[in-house]
matplotlib code that plots the C-alpha trace (Angstrom):
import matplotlib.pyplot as plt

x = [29.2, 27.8, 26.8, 23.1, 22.9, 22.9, 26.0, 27.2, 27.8, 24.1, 21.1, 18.5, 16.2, 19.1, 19.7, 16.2, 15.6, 18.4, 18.5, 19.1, 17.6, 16.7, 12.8, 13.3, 10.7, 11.3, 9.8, 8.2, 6.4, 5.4, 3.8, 2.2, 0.8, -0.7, -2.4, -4.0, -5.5, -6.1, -7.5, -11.1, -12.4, -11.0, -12.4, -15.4, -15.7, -14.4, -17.3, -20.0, -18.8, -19.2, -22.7, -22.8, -21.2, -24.4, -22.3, -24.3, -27.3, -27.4, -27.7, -24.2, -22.1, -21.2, -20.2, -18.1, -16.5, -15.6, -14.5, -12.0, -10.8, -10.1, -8.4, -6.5, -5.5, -4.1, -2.1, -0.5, 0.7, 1.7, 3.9, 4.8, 5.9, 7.9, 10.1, 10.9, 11.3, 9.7]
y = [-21.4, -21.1, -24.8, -24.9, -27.7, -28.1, -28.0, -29.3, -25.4, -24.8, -26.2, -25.6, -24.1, -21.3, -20.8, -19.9, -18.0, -15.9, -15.1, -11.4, -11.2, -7.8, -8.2, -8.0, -6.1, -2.2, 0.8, 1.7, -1.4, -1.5, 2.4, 0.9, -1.8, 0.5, 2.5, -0.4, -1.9, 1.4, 4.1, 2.5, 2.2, 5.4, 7.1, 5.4, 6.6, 10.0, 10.0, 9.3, 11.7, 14.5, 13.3, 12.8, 16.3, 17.8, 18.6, 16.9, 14.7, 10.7, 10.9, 12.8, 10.0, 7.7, 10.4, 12.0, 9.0, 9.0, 11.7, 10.9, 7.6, 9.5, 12.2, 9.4, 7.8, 10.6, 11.7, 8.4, 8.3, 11.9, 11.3, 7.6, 11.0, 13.2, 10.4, 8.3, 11.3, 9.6]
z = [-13.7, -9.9, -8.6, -8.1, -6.0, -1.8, -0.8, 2.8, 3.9, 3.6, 3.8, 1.2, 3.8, 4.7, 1.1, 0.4, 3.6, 4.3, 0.1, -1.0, -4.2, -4.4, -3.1, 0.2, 2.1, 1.6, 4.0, 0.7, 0.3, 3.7, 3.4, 0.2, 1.9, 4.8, 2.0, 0.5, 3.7, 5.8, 2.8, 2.0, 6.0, 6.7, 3.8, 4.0, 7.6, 6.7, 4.3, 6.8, 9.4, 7.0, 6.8, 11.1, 11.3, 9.2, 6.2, 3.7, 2.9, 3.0, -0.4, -0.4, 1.1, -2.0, -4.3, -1.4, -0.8, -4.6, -4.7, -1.5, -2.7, -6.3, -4.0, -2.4, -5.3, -7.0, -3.6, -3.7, -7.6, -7.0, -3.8, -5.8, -8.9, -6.5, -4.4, -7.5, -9.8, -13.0]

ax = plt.figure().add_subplot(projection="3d")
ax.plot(x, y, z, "-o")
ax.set_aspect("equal")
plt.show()
């Protein structure tokens, strides 16, 4: 059985920093992380420009941005489908 206890080799600060447990940060989570603080202000201004660019009335907006955040949404579980192959 592996000691669990500081040893003189290591400190418990190195031990917990420099630790490779399998979560270390991937490029994956980092995309994922992009998504979920980038996709609702871009959508949301991608919604009102269609309105700005005479596409559609006021009224128009919210349900266009549903229907782009739905969009989104499914792009992401469907590329999340594809690169994991599940």
């Amino acid at each position: 059985m592996a000691r669990d206890i500081p040893t003189e080799e290591k400190s418990v600060r190195e031990r917990g920093t420099y630790a490779n447990d399998g979560n270390d940060p991937t490029l994956a989570s980092y995309l994922s992380s992009l998504f979920f603080l980038l996709s609702v202000p871009t959508l949301v201004t991608v919604a009102y420009g269609g309105y700005w660019a005479g596409l559609y009335a006021e009224s128009t907006v919210v349900p266009a941005f549903a229907g782009l955040l739905v969009a989104a949404i499914a792009a992401a579980f469907a590329v999340m489908h594809y690169r994991t192959g599940r």
